[in-house]
MARKE-791218 format. One record per residue (C-alpha): y, x, z; residue in three letters; residue number from 0. Coordinates in steps of 0.001 Angstrom, whole numbers, plus 500000, padded with zeros to 6 digits. Example, Ala and Ser with C-alpha at 12.3 -4.5 7.8 and 13.67 -1.06 7.14 Angstrom:
// MARKE-791218
+--------+--------+--------+-----+-----+
!      Y !      X !      Z ! res !   n !
+--------+--------+--------+-----+-----+
! 495500 ! 512300 ! 507800 ! ALA !   0 !
! 498940 ! 513670 ! 507140 ! SER !   1 !
+--------+--------+--------+-----+-----+
This chain:
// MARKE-791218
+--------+--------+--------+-----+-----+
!      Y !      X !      Z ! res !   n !
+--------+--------+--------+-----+-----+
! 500000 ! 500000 ! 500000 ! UNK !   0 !
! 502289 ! 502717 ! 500722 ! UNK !   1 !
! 501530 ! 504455 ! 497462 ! UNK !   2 !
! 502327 ! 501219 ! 495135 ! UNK !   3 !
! 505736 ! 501097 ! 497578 ! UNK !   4 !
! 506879 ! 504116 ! 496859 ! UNK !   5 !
! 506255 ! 503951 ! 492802 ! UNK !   6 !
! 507808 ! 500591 ! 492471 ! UNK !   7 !
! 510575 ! 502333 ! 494268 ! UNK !   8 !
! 510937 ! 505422 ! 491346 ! UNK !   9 !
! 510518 ! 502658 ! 488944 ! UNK !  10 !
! 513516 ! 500723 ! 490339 ! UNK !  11 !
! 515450 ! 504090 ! 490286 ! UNK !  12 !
! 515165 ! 504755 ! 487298 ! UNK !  13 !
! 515727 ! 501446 ! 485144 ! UNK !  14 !
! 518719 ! 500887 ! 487926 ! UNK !  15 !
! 520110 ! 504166 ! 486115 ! UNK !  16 !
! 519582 ! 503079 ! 482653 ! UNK !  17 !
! 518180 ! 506105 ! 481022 ! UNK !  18 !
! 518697 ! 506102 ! 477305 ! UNK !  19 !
! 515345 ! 508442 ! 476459 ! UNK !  20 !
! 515347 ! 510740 ! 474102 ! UNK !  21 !
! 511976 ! 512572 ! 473033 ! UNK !  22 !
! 513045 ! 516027 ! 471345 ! UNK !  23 !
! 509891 ! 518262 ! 469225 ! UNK !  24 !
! 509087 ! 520168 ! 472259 ! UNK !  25 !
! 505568 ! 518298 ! 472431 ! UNK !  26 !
! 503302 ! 519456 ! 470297 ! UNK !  27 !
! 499257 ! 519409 ! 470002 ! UNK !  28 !
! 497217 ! 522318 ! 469265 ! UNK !  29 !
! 494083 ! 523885 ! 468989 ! UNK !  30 !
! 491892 ! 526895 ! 468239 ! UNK !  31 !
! 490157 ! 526334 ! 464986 ! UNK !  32 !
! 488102 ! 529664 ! 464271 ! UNK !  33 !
! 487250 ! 532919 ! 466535 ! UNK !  34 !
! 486609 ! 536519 ! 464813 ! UNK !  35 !
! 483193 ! 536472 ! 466647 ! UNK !  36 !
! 481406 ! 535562 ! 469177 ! UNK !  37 !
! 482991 ! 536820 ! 472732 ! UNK !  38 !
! 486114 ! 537616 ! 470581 ! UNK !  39 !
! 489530 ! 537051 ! 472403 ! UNK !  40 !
! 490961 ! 536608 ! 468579 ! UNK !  41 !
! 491292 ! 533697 ! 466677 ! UNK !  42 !
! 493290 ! 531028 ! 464351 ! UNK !  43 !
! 495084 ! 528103 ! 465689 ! UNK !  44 !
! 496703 ! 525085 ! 464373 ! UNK !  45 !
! 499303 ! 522673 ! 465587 ! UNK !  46 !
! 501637 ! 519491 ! 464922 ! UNK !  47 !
! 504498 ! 518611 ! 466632 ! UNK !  48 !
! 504552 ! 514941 ! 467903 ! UNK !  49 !
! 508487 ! 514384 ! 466578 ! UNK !  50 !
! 509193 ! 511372 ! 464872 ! UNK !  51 !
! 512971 ! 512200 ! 463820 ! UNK !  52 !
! 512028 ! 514716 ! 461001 ! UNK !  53 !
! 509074 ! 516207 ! 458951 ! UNK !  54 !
! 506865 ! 519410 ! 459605 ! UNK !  55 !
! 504757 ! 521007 ! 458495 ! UNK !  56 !
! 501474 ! 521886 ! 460314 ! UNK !  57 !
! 501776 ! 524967 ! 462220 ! UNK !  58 !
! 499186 ! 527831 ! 461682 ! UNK !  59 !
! 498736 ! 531007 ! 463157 ! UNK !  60 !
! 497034 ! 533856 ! 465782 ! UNK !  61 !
! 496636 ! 533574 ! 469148 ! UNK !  62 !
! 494983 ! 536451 ! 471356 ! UNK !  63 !
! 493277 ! 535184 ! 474453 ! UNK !  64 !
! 492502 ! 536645 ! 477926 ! UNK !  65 !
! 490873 ! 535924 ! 481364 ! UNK !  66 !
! 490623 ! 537649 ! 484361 ! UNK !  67 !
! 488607 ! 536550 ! 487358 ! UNK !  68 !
! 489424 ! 537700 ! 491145 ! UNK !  69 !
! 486965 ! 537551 ! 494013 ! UNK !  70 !
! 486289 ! 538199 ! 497179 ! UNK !  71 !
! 484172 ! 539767 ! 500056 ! UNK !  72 !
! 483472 ! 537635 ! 503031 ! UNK !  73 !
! 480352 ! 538408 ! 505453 ! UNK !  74 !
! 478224 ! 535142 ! 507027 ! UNK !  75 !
! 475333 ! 536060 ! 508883 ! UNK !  76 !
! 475784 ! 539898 ! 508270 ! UNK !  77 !
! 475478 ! 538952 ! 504777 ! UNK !  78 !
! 478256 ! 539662 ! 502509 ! UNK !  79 !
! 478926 ! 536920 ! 499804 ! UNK !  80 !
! 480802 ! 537108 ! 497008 ! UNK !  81 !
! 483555 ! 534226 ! 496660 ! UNK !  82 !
! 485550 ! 533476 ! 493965 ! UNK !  83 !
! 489645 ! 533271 ! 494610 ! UNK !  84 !
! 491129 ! 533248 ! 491740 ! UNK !  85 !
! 491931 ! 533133 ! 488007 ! UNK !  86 !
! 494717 ! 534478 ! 485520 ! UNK !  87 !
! 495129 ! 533855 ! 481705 ! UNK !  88 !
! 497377 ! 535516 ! 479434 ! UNK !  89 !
! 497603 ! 533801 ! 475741 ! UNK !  90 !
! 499753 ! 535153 ! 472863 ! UNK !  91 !
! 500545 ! 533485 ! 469643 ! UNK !  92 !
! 502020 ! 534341 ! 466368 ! UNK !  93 !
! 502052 ! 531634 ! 463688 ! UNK !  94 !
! 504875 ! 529499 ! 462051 ! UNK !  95 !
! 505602 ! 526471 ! 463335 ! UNK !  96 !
! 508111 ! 523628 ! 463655 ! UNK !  97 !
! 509582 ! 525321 ! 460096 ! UNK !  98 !
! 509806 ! 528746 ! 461168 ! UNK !  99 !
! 508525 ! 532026 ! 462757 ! UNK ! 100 !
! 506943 ! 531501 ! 465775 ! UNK ! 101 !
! 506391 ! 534101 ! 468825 ! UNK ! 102 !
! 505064 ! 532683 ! 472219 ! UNK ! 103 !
! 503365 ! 533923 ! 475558 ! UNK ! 104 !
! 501505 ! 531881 ! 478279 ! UNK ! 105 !
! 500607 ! 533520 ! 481688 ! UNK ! 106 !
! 498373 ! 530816 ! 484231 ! UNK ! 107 !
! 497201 ! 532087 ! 487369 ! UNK ! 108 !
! 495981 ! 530817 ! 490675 ! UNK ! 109 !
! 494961 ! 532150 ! 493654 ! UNK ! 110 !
! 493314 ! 530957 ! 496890 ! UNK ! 111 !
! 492721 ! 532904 ! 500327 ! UNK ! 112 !
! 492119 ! 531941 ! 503891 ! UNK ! 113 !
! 496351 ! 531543 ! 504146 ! UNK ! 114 !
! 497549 ! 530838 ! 500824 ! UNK ! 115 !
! 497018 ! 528672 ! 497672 ! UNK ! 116 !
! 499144 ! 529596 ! 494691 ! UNK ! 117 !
! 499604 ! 528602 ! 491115 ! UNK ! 118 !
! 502014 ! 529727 ! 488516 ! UNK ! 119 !
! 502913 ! 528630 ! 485123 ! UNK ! 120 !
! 505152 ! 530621 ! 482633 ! UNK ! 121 !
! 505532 ! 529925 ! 478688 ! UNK ! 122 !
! 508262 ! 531811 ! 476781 ! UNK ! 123 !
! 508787 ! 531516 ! 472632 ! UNK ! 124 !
! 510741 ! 532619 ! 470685 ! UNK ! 125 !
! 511988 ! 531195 ! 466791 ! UNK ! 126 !
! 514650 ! 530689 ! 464640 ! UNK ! 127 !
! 517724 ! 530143 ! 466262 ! UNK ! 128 !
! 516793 ! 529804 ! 469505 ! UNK ! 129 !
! 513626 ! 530221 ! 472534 ! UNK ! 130 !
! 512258 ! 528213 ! 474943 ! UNK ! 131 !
! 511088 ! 528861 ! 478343 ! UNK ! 132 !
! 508670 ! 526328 ! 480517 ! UNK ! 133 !
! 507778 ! 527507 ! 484229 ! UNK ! 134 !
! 505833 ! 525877 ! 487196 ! UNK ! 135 !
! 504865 ! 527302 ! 490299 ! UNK ! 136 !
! 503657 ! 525892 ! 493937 ! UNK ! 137 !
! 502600 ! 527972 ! 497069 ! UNK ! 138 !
! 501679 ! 527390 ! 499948 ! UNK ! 139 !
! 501182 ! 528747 ! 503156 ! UNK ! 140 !
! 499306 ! 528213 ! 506377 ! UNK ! 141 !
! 499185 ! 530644 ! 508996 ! UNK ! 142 !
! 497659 ! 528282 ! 512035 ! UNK ! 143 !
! 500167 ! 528020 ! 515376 ! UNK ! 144 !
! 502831 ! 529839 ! 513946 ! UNK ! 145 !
! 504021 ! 528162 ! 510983 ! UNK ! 146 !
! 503342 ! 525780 ! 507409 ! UNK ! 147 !
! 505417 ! 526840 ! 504524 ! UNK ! 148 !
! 505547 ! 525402 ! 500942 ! UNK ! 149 !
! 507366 ! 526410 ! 497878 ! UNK ! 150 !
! 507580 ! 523959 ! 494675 ! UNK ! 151 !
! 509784 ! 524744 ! 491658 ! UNK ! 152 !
! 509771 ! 523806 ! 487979 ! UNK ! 153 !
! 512084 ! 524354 ! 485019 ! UNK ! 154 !
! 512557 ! 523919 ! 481517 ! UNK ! 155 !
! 514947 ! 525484 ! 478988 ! UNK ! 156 !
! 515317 ! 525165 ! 475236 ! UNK ! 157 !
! 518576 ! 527426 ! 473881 ! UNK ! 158 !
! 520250 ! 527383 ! 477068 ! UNK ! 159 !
! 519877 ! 523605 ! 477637 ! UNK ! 160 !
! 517428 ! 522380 ! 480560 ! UNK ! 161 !
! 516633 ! 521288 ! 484430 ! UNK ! 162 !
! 515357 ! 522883 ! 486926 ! UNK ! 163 !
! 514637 ! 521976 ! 490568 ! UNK ! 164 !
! 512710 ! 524112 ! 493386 ! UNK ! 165 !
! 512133 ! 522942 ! 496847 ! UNK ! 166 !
! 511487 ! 525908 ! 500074 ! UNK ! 167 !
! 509864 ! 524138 ! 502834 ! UNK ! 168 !
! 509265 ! 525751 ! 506575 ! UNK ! 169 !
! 507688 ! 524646 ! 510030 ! UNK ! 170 !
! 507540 ! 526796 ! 512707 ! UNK ! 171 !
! 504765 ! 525559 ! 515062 ! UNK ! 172 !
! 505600 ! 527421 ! 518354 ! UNK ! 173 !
! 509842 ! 527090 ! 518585 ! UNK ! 174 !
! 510423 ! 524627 ! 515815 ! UNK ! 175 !
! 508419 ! 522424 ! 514840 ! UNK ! 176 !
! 510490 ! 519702 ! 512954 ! UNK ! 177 !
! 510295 ! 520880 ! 509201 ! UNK ! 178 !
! 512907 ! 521828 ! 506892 ! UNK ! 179 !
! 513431 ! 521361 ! 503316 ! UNK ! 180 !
! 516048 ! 523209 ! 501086 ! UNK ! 181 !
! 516557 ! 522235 ! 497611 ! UNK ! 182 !
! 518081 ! 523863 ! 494746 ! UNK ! 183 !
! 518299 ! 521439 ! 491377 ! UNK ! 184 !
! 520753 ! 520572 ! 488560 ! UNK ! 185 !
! 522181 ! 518201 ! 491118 ! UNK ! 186 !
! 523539 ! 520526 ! 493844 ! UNK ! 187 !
! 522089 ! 522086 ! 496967 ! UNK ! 188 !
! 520567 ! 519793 ! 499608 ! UNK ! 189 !
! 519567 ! 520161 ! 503207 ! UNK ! 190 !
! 516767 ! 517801 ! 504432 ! UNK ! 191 !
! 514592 ! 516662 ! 507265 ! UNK ! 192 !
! 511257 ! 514365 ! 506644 ! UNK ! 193 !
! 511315 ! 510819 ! 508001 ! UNK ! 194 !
! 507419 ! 511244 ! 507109 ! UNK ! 195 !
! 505185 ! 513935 ! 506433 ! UNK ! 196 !
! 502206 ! 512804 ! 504124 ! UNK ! 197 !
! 500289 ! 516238 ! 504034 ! UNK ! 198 !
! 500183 ! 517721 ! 507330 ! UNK ! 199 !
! 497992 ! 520756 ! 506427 ! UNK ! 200 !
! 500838 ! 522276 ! 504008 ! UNK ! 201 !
! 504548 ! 521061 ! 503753 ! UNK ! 202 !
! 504272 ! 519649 ! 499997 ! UNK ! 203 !
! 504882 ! 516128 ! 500589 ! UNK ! 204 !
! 507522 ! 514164 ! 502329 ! UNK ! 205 !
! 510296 ! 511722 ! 502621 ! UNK ! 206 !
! 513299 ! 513087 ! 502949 ! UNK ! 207 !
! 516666 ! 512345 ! 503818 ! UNK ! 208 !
! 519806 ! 514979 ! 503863 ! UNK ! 209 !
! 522976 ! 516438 ! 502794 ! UNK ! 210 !
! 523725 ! 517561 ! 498854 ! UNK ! 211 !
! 526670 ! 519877 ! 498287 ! UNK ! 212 !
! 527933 ! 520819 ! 495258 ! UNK ! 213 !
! 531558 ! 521153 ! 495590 ! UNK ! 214 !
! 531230 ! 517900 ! 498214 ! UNK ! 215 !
! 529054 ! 517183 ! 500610 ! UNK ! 216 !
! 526767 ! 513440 ! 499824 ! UNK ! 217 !
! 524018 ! 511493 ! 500805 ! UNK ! 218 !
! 521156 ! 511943 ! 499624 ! UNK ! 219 !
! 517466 ! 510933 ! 498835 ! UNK ! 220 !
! 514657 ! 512650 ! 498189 ! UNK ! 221 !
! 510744 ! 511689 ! 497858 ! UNK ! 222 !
! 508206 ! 514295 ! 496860 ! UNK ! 223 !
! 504585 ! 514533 ! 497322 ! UNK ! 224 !
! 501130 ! 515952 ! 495700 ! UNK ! 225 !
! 498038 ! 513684 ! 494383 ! UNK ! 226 !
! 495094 ! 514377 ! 492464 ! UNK ! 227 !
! 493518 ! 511777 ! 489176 ! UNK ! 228 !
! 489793 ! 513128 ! 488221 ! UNK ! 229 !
! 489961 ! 516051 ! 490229 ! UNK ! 230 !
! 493398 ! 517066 ! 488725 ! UNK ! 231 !
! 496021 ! 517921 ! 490902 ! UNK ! 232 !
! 499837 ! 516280 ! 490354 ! UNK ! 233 !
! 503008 ! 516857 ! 492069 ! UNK ! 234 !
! 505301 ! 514030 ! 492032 ! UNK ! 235 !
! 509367 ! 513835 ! 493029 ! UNK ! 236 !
! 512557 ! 512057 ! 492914 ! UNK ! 237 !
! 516133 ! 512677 ! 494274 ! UNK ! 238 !
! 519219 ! 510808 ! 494598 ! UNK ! 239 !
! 522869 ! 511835 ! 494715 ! UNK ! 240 !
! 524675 ! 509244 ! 496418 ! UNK ! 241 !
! 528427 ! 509363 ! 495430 ! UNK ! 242 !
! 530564 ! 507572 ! 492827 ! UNK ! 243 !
! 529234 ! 509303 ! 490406 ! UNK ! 244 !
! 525648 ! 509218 ! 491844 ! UNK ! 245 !
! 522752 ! 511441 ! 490057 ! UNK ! 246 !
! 519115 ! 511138 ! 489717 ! UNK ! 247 !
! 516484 ! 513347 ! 488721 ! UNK ! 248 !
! 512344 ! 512586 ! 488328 ! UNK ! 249 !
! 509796 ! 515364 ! 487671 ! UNK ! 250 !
! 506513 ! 514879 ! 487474 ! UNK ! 251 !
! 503808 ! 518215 ! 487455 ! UNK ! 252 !
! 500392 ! 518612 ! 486464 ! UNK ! 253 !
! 499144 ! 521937 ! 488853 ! UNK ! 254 !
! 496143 ! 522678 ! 486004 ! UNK ! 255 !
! 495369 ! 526045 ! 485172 ! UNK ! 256 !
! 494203 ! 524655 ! 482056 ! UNK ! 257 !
! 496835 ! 522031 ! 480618 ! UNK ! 258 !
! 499580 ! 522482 ! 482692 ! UNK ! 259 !
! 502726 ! 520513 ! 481957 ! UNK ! 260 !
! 506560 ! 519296 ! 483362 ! UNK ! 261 !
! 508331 ! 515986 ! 482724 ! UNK ! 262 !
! 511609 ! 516607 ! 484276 ! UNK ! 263 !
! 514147 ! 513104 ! 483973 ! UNK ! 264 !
! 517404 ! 513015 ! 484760 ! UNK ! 265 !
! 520470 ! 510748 ! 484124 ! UNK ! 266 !
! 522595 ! 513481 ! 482809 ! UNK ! 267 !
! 523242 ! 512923 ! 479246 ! UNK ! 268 !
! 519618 ! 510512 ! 479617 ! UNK ! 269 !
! 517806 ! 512816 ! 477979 ! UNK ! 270 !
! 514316 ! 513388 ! 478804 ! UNK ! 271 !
! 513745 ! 517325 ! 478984 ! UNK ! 272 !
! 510437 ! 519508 ! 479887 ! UNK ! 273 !
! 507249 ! 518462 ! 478036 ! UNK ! 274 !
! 504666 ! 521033 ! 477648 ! UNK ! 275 !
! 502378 ! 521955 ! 474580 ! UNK ! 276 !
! 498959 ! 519925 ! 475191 ! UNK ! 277 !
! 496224 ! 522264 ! 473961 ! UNK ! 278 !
! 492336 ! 521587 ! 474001 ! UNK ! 279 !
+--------+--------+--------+-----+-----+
């Protein structure tokens, strides 16, 4: 009940704000068509941007593929087992796409240890007359009786035009043990305490209510939390600016270290800004 609550509540936002949505050609499918052999990290991709506004071509090119697997040591029953605790992949294309020379890089890694769980998210590419960068990253931190710590941030950028947001969340459990959320985003700085904690293991999910300042100090709103769909881990947000000339911005993140992706919303302009590549 509290779930369906708080979407009809983002729902209400936004169609209270009257976004005017406008999909750009940063969403595009792809996928590897042909490897040099068997075990080979080389091979030939294709692609098609999903823009309805203008014509392309199919994109073609080579990509260059790698994965790295980390473990570790741990001894139960004076028997050492091997455990793994992470993953990284590094992917390289060179093709032409979207009408024109294409150069792009993806890095994905995640890591998991008795204190942390990290994941990171970085595409950068480069073409004629312009680049684009995507990011995503979320750690968190558990160190138990002395504090909870959480760290969510996300960003897009096409040319110089884009959102970002990142959230820094800390609990000391010995001294201070309300948490505190600081929030850096396209709408200003904010300062907030939870009215709720959903996730009490790691700071990543809470209402919120605070102070923004950017230039002036406002109200504000903010809702964030994590869920998973078939396994698949989300992370879920929405602030409010409340002034005369009140601001919103929704992101929504998939935390996969295979199809990672940002939808970042905001009311500025009503553009709809940070859709990632889908590849399979």
């Amino acid at each position: 009940m509290k779930k369906l609550i708080i979407v009809i509540m983002i729902i209400f936002s936004l169609f209270a704000f009257g976004f005017n949505l406008d999909i750009g050609n940063n969403i595009s499918i792809s996928k590897n068509i042909w490897e040099v052999g068997e075990g080979s990290n080389i091979g030939l991709y294709l692609s098609y941007p999903l823009d309805f506004s203008d014509v392309y071509l199919p994109g073609i090119g080579i990509n260059y593929n790698d994965k790295n697997e980390f473990f570790t040591y741990q001894k139960v029953f004076f028997k050492k087992i091997k455990m793994k605790a992470g993953e990284r992949y590094f992917n390289l294309n060179i093709g032409y796409e979207n009408n024109s020379i294409l150069l792009s890089s993806e890095i994905k890694k995640y890591n998991n240890d008795l204190i942390s769980k990290s994941f990171s998210y970085s595409h950068t590419s480069v073409f004629k007359g312009g680049s684009e960068k995507k990011k995503i990253s979320l750690d968190k931190y558990l160190i138990p009786t002395v504090l909870k710590a959480s760290i969510f941030s996300t960003s897009y950028d096409n040319s110089g035009i884009g959102n970002s947001i990142s959230n820094y969340g800390i609990q000391l459990q010995r001294y201070f043990t309300i948490p505190v959320i600081v929030g850096i985003s396209d709408l200003g700085y904010s300062l907030s305490i939870p009215i709720e904690i959903m996730d009490d293991k790691y700071i990543s999910g809470y209402f919120a209510y605070g102070v923004l300042y950017n230039g002036e100090y406002y109200p504000e709103f903010s809702f964030q939390t994590p869920f998973s769909v078939n396994k698949k881990d989300y992370y879920l947000g929405i602030q409010l600016k409340m002034s005369s000339e009140s601001g919103v911005m929704f992101y929504l993140s998939k935390i996969d270290i295979n199809n990672p992706f940002t939808i970042i919303i905001t009311n500025n302009g009503g553009s709809f800004f940070g859709s990632f590549p889908i590849s399979f």
